[in-house]
C-alpha positions in Angstrom: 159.0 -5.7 180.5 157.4 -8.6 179.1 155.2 -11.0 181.0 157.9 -13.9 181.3 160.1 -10.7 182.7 157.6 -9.9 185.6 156.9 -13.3 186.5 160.5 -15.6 186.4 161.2 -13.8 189.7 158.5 -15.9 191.1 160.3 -18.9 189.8 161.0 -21.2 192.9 162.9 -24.5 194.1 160.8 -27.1 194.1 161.1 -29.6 196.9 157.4 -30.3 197.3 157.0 -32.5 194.6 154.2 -32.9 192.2 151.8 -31.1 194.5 149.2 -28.5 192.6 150.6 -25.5 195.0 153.4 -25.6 193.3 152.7 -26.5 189.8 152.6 -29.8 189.7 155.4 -31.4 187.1 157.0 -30.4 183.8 155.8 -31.9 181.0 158.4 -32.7 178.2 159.3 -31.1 175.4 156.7 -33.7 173.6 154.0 -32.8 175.3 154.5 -29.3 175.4 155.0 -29.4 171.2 152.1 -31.5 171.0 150.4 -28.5 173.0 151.8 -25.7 171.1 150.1 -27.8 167.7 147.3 -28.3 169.4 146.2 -24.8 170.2 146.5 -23.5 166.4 144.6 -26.0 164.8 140.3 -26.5 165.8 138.1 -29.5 166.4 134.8 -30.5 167.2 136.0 -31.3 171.1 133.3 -34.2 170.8 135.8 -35.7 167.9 138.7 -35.0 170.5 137.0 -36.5 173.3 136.0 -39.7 171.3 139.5 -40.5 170.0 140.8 -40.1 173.8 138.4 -42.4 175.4 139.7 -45.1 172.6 143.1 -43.9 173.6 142.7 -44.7 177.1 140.8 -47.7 176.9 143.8 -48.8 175.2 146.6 -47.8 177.4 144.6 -48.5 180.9 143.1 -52.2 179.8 139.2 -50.0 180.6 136.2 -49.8 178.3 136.8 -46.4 178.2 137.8 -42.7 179.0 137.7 -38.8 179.6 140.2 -36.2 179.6 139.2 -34.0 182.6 140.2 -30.6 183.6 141.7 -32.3 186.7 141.5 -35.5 188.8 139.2 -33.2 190.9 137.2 -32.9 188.0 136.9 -36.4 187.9 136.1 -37.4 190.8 133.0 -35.1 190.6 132.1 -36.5 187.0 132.4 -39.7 188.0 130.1 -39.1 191.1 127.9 -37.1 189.3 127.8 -40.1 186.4 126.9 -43.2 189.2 124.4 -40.8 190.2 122.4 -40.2 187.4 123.1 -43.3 184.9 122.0 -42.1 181.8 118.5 -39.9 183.7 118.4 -36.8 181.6 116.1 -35.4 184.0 118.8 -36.1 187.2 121.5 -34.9 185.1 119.6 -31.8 184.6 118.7 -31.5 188.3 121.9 -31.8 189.8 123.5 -31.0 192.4 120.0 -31.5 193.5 119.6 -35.1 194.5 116.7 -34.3 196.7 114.0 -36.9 194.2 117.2 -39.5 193.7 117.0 -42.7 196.3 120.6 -43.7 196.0 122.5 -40.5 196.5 124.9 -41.7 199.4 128.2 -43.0 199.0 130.5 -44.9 201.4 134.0 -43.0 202.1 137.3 -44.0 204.2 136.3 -42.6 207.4 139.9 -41.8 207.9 141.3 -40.4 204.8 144.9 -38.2 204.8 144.0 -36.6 201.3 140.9 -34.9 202.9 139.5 -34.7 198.9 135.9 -35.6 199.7 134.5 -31.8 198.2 134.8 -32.7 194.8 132.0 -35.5 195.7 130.0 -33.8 197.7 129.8 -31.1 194.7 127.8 -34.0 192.6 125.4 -33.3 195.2 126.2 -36.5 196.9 125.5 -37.3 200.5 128.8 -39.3 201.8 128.6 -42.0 204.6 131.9 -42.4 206.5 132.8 -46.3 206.4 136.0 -47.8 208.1 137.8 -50.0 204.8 140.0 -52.2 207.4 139.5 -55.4 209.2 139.2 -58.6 208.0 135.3 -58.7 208.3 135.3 -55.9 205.5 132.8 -57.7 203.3 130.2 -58.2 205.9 130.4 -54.8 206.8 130.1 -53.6 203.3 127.1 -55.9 203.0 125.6 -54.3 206.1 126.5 -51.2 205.2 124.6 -50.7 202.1 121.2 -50.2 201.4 118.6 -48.9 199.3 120.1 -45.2 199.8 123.7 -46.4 198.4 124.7 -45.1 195.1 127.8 -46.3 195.3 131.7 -46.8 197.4 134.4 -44.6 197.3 138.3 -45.6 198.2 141.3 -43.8 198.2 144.3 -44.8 197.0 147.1 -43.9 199.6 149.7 -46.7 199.3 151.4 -49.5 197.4 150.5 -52.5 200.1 146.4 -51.8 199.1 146.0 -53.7 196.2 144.5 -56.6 198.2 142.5 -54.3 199.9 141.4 -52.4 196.1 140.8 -55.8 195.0 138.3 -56.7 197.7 136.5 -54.2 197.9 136.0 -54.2 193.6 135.3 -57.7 194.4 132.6 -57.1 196.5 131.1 -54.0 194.8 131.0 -56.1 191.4 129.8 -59.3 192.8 126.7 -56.8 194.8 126.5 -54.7 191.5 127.1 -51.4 193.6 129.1 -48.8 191.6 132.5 -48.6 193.0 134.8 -45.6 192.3 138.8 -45.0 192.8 140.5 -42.0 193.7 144.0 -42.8 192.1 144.9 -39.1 191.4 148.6 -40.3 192.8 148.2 -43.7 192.3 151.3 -42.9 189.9 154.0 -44.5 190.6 154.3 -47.6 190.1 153.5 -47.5 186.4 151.8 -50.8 186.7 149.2 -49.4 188.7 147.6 -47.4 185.5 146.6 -50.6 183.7 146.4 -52.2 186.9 143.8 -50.4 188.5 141.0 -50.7 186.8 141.6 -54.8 186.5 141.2 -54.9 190.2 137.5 -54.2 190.3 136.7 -50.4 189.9 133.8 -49.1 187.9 135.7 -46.1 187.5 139.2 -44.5 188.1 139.9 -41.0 188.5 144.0 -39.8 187.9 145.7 -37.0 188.2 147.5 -36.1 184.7 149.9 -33.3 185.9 152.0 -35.6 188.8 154.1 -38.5 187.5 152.5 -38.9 184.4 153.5 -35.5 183.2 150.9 -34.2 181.5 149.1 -30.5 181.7 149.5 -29.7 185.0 145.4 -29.0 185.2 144.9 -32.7 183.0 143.0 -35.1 184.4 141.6 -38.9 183.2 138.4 -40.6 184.9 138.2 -44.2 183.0 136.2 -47.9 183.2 133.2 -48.8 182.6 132.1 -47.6 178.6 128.6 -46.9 180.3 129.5 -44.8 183.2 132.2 -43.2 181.1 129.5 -42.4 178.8 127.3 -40.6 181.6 130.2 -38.8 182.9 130.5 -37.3 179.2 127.3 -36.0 179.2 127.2 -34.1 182.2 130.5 -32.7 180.6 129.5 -31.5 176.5 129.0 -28.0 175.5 125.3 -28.0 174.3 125.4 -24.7 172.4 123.9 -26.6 169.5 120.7 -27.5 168.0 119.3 -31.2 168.4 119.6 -31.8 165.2 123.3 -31.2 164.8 124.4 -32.7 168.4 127.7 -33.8 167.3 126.8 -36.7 169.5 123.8 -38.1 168.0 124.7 -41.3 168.1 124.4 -41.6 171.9 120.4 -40.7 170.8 120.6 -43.7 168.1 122.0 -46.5 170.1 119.3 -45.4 172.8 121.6 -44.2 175.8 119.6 -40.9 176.1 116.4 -39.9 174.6 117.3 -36.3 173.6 120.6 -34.4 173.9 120.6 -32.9 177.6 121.4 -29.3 178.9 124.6 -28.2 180.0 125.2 -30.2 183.0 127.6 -30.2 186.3 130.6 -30.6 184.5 130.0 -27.8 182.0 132.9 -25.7 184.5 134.9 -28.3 184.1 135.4 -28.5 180.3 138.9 -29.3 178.9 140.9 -27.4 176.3 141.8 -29.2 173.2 145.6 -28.5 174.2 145.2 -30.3 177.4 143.6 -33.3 175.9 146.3 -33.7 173.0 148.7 -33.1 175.9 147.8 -35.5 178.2 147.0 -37.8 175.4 150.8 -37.5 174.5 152.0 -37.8 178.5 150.1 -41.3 178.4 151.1 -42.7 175.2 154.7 -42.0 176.2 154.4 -43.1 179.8 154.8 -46.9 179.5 158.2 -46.1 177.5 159.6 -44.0 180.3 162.8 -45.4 182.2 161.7 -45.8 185.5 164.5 -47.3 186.8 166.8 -44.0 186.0 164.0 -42.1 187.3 164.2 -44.1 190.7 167.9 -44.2 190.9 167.8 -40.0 189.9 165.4 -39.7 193.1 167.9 -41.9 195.2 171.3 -40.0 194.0 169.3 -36.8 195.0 168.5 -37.8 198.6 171.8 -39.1 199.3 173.8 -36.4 198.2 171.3 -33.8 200.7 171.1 -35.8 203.2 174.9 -36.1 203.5 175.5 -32.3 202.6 173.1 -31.4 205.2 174.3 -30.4 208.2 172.7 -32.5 211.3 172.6 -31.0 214.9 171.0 -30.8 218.1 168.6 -28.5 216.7 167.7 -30.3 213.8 167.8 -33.8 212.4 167.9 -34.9 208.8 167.1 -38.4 207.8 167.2 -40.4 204.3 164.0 -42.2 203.9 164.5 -45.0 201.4 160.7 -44.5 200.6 157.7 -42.3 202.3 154.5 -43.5 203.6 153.1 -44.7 200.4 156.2 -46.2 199.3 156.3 -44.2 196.1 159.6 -42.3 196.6 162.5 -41.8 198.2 162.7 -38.2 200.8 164.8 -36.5 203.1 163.2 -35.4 206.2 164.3 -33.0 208.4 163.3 -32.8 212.1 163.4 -29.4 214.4 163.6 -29.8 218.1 160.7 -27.4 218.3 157.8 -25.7 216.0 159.3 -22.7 216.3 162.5 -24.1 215.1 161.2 -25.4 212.0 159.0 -22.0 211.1 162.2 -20.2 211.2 163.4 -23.0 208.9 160.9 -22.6 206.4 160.4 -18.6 206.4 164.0 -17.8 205.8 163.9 -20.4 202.6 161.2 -18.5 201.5 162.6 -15.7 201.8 165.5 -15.9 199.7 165.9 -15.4 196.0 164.9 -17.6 194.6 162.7 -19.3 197.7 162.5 -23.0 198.4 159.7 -24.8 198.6 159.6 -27.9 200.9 156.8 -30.1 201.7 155.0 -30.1 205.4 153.7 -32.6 207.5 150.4 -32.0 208.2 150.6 -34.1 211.4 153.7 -32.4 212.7 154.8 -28.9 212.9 158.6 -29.5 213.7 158.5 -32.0 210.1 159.1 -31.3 206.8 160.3 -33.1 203.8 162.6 -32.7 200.6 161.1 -34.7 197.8 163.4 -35.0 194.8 160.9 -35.8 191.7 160.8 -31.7 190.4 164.6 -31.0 191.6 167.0 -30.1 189.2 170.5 -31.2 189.3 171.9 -27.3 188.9 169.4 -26.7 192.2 171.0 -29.3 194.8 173.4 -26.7 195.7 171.7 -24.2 196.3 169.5 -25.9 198.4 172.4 -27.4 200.6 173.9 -23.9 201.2 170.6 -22.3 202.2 169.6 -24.7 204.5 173.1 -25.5 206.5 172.9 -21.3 206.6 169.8 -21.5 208.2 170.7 -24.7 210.7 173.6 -22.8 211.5 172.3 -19.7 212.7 
């Protein structure tokens, strides 16, 4: 048997989304030729890496850019760049911040994305800071000191861009680094030239949800300087001095020397995923959004009608979820039992569906539409009334 042999029995129905447990999106036939080209041709990934930033800059309104192995990735890169500034000696240290002053960050106290690792891997001490309330500001201002390397935020919504915009605002205006966690800040698609003009220092975005990149593609982008730093801490230094194929960061003065390996050295990017995502972003603002949406609503309807409602289990259409990014079908059990029946016997079947859970409540889970295809809908009506109906 060949490899695709062994493994398309693993193949599932996707109902989660553009979550990483599952794979995240497909990319299109595009990106995946522009993948395919990439990995038989070779580059200095320095030459790659400088193309992209201008790439980026271009298509986000920033200063600047990185392909990253992830948002993840970025995040810690861009923590790990606020850090250090262009310190060869911190670079080289970390994630040992024990001789750096400002190594704290603020961070949502409450946060439903529970991503604060990849930050703490920088070696950064975080500070939990409450975002809401009208007296923000003077809490921010009361907040930081001289330990305060910089704010973090998480994107969760589409009703914070008042709330982005204040606090970028604040952190500009008090000159304290200020980083965003947009890795789905995707959709809208105004948000990816949007974010960065509402204040951040830097943006870190997933590439493998709705932009449809490599699923393990990521972009951190803003400020040229801290983009720079970030960079550093990411280049493969199996080179002499002399032929650092970055030299020029040595000529215009941003570092002294070419530095070691540093934090990001795991977290280096093929040239196939940064053609890839390259490709995904170019091709983004040219996408149909509006047949996307309407795709995502025609899906809903038609399971939320099909599905069969009863006193053990509810299903609902949800115009939009929680962060008012797309449309869903949730279906309620009257019990937790209930619903772990519900999702062990569509697991169980050939091939298993996938749905996504609520982590706040075990008789919950939701059908999201974005990674359905048409030819799955009904398969997945079938399975699930069989279930209910038991």
């Amino acid at each position: 048997m060949t490899i695709i042999e062994k493994i398309a029995p693993l193949s599932i129905i996707n109902a989660v989304g553009y979550s990483t447990r599952v794979g995240g999106s497909a990319p299109s036939p595009d990106v995946l030729e522009a993948m395919r080209w990439a990995q038989g041709h070779y580059f200095e990934l320095d030459d790659l890496l400088n193309e992209a930033s201008a790439i980026i800059a271009h298509e986000t309104g920033s200063e600047g850019g990185l392909v990253t192995c992830s948002a993840s990735a970025a995040l810690t890169l861009g923590a790990a760049a606020i850090l250090t500034g262009n310190d060869l000696g911190a670079m080289e240290a970390l994630p040992d911040t024990s001789t750096l002053v400002r190594r704290q960050f603020l961070y949502p106290r409450h946060n439903d994305y529970d991503y604060d690792h990849p930050i703490r891997a920088s070696g950064a001490e975080l500070v939990p800071f409450s975002f809401e309330g009208d007296d923000l500001e003077k809490r921010l201002e009361e907040a930081i000191n001289e330990r305060t390397a910089g704010v973090i935020y998480v994107w969760r919504s589409r009703q914070e861009r008042s709330l982005i915009e204040r606090i970028g605002r604040f952190c500009r205006a008090a000159r304290v680094p200020f980083l965003l966690d947009a890795a789905m800040g995707l959709p809208p698609a105004e948000n990816l030239r949007d974010f960065y003009q509402l204040g951040p220092n830097l943006v870190a975005l997933s590439g493998g949800k709705h932009l449809e990149g490599p699923q393990n593609s990521g972009l951190l982008f803003g400020d040229g300087d801290l983009v720079s730093c970030a960079w550093l801490q990411m280049v493969d230094m199996d080179v002499r001095p002399s032929s650092w194929s970055l030299s020029r960061f040595i000529a215009d003065g941003t570092v002294p020397r070419p530095p070691r390996h540093g934090i990001g050295r795991g977290f280096k990017v093929g040239k196939d995923a940064i053609v890839g995502c390259l490709t995904a972003l170019t091709a983004y603002p040219n996408r149909d959004f509006l047949a996307e949406a309407e795709r995502w609503e025609r899906i809903c309807n038609e399971l939320a009608t099909a599905l069969c409602s009863n006193e053990g289990f509810r299903i609902e259409y949800l115009p939009v979820n929680g962060t008012g990014q797309y449309p869903v079908v949730r279906i309620t059990a009257r019990s937790a039992q209930e619903m772990t029946r519900l999702k062990s016997q569509l697991k169980q079947g050939s091939p298993k569906i996938v749905t996504a859970e609520d982590e706040e409540s075990e008789e919950t889970i939701y059908l999201y539409p974005m990674c359905l295809r048409d030819s799955d809908i009904p398969f997945v009506i079938r399975r699930i009334n069989e279930v209910i109906e038991q």
